[in-house]
Structure formats: structure tokens, C-alpha cells
C-alpha positions as CSV (number, residue, x, y, z in Angstrom):
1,X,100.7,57.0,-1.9
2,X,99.0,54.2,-1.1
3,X,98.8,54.8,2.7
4,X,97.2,58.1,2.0
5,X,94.6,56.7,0.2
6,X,93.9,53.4,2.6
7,X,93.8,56.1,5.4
8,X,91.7,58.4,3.1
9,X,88.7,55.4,2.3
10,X,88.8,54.6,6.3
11,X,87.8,57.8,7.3
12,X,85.4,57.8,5.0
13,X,83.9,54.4,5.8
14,X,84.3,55.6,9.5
15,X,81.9,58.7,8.3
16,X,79.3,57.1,6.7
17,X,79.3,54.1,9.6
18,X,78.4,57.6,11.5
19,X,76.0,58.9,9.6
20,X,74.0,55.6,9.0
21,X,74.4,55.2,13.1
22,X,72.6,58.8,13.7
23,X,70.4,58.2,11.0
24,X,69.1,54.8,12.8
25,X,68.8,57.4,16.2
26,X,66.1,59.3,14.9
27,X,64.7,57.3,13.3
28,X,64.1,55.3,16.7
29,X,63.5,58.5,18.2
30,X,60.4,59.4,16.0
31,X,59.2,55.7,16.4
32,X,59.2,56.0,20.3
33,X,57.9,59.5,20.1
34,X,55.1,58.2,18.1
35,X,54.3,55.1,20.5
36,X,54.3,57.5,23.6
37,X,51.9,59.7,21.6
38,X,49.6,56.1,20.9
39,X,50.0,55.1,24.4
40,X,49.1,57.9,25.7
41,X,45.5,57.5,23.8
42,X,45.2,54.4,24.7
43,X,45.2,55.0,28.2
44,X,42.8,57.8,27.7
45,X,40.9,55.4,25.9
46,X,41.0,53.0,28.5
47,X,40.0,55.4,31.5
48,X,36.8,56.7,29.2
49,X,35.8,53.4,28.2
50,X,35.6,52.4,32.0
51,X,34.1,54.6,33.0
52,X,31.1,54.0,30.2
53,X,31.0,50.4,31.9
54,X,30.7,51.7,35.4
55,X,28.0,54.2,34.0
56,X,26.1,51.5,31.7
57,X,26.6,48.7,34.7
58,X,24.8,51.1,37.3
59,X,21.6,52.0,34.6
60,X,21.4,48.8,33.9
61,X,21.1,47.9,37.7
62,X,18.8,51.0,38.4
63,X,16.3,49.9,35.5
64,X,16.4,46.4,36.9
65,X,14.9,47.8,40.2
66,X,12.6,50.1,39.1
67,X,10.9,47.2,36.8
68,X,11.8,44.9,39.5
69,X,13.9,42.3,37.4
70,X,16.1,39.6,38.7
71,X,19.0,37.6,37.4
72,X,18.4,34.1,36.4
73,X,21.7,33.1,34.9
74,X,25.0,32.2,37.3
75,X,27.7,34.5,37.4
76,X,29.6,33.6,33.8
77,X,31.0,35.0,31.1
78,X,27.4,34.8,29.4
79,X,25.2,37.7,28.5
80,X,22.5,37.8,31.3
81,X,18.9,36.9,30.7
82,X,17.0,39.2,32.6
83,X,13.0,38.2,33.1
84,X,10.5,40.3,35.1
85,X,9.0,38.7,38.7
């Protein structure tokens, strides 16, 4: 009959409205996995990379004193021209 098969292509449509809706979960699940996984090395990143700078600022600051060096420039976004006393 007719109502069978109304009721019949509704389930249907219902299933594959189901299966396209758990498809679209993991797929968003694997993206956020993978974006936890990229922020988590980019923190890492961050950390190491600071602590470079710290290192490089205090060599730079102990070879400035042994040679006895002083800072000519202000205090800008500029590299620093360093000249010896």
C-alpha cells in the first residue's frame, strides 16, 4: 500500500539523516584530536623557544661585559648597535 511504502522511504531517510549525522561526529572528532595534538606542539614549541631567548639574551649580556660594550640605541623595536668604549 501506499502508506507502507511512505512509512518505508521515512525510515529510511531517517537512517541515512543518522548516518550522515555520526559520520559528521568523527569526522569532527579526528579534526579536534588532531588540533589538540598541534596545540600541544605548539606550546612545546613556545616554552623551548623562550627559553632560547632567555639563554641568547643573557650571552649576549655576558659578552657585552666581558668586552665592555654599551648600548647606544633607545629602547625600540630596532636591532641594537652595540660599539665598544
Amino acid at each position: 500500500s501506499t502508506m507502507a511504502s511512505e512509512k518505508s522511504r521515512e525510515i529510511e531517510a531517517a537512517k541515512q539523516r543518522l548516518a550522515a549525522a555520526q559520520s559528521q561526529v568523527s569526522s569532527a572528532s579526528k579534526k579536534m584530536e588532531t588540533a589538540r595534538a598541534m596545540m600541544d606542539a605548539a606550546e612545546q614549541n613556545m616554552k623551548s623557544s623562550k627559553k632560547e631567548l632567555e639563554g641568547a639574551e643573557t650571552f649576549l649580556k655576558e659578552v657585552e661585559k666581558r668586552w665592555e660594550v654599551i648600548d647606544v640605541d633607545s629602547e625600540d623595536e630596532r636591532p641594537k648597535i652595540k660599539r665598544r668604549k
